[in-house]
N, C-alpha and C positions, 0 to 999 in steps of 0.2 A: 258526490265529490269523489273522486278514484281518489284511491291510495298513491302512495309515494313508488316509485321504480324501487324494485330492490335493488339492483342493479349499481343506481347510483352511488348508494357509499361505496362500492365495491371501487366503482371509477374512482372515485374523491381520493381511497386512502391508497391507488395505484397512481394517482396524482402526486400525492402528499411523497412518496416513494422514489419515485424518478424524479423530483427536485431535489429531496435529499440527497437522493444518489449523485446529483448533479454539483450541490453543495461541495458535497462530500471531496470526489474527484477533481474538482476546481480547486479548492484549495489545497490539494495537493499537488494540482499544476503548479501552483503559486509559488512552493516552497522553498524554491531557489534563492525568489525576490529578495525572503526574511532573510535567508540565511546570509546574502549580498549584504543587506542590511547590518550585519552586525560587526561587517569590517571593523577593525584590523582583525580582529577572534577567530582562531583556528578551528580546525573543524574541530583539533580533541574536545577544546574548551565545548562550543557549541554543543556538541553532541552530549559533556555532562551536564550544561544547562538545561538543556533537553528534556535529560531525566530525572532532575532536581525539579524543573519548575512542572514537570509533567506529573511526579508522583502528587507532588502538591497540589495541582487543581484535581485532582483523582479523590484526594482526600476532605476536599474543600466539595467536589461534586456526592461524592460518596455521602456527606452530612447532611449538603441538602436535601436528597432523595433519600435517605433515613436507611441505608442499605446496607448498615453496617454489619449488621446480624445474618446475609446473606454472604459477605464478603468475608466474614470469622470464620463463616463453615466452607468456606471455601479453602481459604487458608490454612486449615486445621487436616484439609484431607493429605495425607503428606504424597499420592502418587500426583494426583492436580499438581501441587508446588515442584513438584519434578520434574513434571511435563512443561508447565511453565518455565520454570527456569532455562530448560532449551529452547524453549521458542525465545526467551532475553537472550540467550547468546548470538541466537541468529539474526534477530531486529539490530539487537548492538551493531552486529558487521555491517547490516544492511544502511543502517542509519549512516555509519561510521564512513563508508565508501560514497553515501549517497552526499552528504555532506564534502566529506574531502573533493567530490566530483564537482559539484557545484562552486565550491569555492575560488576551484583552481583553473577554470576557463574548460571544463568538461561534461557540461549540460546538457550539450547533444548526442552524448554520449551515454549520460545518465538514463536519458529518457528513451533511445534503443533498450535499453536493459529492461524498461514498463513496456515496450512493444511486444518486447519477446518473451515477458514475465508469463502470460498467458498460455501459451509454447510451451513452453519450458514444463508448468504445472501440468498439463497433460500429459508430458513424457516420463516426468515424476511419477504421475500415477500408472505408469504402464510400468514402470520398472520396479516402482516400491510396493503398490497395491496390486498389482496386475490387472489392471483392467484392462478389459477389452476397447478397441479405436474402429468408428467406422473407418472407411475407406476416405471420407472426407479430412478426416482428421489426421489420418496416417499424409495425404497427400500436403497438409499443414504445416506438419512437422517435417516432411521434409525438404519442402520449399525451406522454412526457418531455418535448416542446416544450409543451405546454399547460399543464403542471404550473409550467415556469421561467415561463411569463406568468402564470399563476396567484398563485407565488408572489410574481413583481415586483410587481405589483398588491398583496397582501397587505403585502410591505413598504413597499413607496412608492418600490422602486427596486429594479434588477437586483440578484439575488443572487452580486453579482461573486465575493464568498469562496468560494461553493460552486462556481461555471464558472470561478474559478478552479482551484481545487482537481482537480476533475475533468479540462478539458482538461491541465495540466500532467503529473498523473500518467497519464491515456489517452495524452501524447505517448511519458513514459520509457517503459513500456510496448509503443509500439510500437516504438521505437528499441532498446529491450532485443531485441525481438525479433531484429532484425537478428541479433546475436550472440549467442540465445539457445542455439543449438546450442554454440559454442566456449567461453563463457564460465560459468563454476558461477556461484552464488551469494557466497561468499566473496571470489572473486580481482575477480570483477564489485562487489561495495561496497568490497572492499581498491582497486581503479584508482578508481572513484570519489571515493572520500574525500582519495586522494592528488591526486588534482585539485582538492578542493578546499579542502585544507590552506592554501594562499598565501593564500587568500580571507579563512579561519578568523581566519588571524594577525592581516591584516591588521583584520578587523573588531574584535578585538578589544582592539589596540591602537589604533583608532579609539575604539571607545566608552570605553577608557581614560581617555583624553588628553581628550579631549573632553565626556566624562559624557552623552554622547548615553543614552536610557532608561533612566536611573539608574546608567551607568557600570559598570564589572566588578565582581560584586560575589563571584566564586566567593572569595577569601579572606576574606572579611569577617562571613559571616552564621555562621558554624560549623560544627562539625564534620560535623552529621550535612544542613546545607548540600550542603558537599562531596562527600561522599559520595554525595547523590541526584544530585550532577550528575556525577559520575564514573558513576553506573550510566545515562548515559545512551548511553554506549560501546554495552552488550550489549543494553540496551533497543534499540537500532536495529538489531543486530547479527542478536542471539536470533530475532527474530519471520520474519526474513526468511529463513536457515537451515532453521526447520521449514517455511515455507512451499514452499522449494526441496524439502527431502525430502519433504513429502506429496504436491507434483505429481507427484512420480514414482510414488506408489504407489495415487494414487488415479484414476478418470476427470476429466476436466474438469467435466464437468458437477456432479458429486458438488463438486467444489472450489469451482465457481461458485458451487453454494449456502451454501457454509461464509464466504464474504466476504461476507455481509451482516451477520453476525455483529458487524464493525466498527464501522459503522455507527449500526448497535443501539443499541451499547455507548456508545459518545460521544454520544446525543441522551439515552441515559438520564442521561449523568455531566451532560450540559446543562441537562436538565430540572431530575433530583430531585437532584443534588448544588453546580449554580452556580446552581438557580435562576435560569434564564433565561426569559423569559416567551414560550408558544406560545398565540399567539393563536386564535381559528374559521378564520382565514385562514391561516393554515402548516401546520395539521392539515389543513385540506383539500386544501394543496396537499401534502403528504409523501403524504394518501393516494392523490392520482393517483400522485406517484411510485411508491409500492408497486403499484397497482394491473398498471403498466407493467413491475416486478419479476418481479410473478407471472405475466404472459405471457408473459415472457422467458425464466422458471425452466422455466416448462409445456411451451413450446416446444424449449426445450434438450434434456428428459427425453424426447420425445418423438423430435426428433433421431438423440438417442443411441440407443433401441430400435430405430428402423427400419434403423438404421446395423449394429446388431448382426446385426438379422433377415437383411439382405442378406448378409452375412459366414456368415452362420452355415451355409448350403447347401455353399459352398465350401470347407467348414472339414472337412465332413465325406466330400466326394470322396477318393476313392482316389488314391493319389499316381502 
């Protein structure tokens, strides 16, 4: 009887990978949907439910997985809680616009911003880290600068929400990276959100008191209200988790392609579900942005093979 393929687990948990990563991305397609969902609730409100009910199942998942003693010495390093803490100021914004975006009839505009998130983080690392761009890459980015003129012309003004969007999360990102070796994904949004709990509070005993965009409305609209805003704890929680466990199981590149996915998903909930209107001129500029996508995708894939080929002589030298 032959043994089993090695081979196969290797498939299975590159399977197990690219679902999650799929998981992952889809429902952060989604995200609009909930946040539609929670009408009349402003985005400040939303956004400190956010991280109220998010530290919460942080701390609720943290129990079940018994992780508590990996997340104290975490805590305990005070540059980590430093570094973290910038990366909450930066999610805050990102959260903070992405939200306001959505709520106010600005969805396809949001998700330009996940088009060109990609973009943007490569040109980050050329200017923060200095890395080096192939020539595929340099010809990327600068397609993506024609696209943002493109599209500023087509609206009649910079697409701030989306260069929002994008630089903010290319910045947590690359400040993640700093501590992406030390820090998991769980104990990394459990520090974050505890940083920005005082925030939460306070916003929302702001809009309280004061009925800033329609004031706090989580007791007021009902039960099942409540409840969507309570699921906005594992909604932020959930996506980021799979996305932690599929990097591990899949290549980058493979991953890379599974985030546009996002994207997608929130220009489609833009279009065909808020009925936003895309004009001759936002089609054409999304299609440079794609166009600049798929050299970036072609480039990556191609990357990665040559990457392997060279590996691959060495792999099989005598020890």
């Amino acid at each position: 009887m032959s043994e089993p393929s090695p081979a196969r687990p290797a498939r299975s948990e590159a399977s197990v990978g690219v679902a999650q990563g799929i998981v992952a991305y889809g429902l952060w397609g989604l995200m609009p949907l909930l946040f539609a969902a929670m009408a009349p609730a402003g985005a400040f409100e939303i956004v400190s439910w956010r991280i109220v009910f998010g530290l919460a199942f942080c701390a609720i998942a943290i129990a079940v997985t018994r992780s508590w003693r990996r997340t104290r010495s975490l805590v305990a390093q005070r540059r980590v809680m430093l570094v973290m803490g910038l990366a909450a100021v930066l999610i805050l914004v990102n959260w903070t616009v992405y939200v306001a975006a959505a709520t106010s009839g600005h969805t396809v505009e949001a998700a330009l911003g996940y088009f060109i998130n990609p973009l943007v983080t490569i040109a980050l690392g050329v200017v923060v880290l200095r890395e080096r761009l192939r020539p595929a890459q340099w010809t990327a980015v600068g397609i993506s600068v024609v696209a943002v003129v493109v599209i500023a012309i087509g609206y009649g003004r910079m697409p701030w929400i989306s260069l929002a969007l994008a630089f903010s999360f290319g910045l947590y990102g690359l400040v993640k990276k700093r501590v992406g070796g030390t820090v998991d994904a769980l104990s990394g949004l459990s520090m974050e959100t505890v940083w920005l709990l005082p925030i939460a509070v306070v916003a929302l005993v702001v809009v309280g008191v004061t009925g800033f965009g329609g004031g706090v409305t989580f007791a007021g609209e009902g039960w099942v209200h409540v409840l969507v805003t309570v699921l906005t704890g594992p909604a932020t929680a959930v996506p980021l988790l799979l996305f932690a466990s599929s990097a591990r199981r899949v290549s980058l590149s493979t991953l890379g392609l599974t985030q546009y996915l996002a994207p997608i998903m929130q220009l489609l909930v833009g279009v065909v579900v808020q009925h936003e209107p895309m004009s001759g001129a936002r089609w054409f500029g999304f299609g440079i942005v794609w166009l600049a996508l798929v050299i970036l995708t072609v480039d990556s894939f191609a990357a990665a093979r040559a990457a392997r080929r060279t590996l691959a002589p060495a792999a099989v030298e005598p020890a």
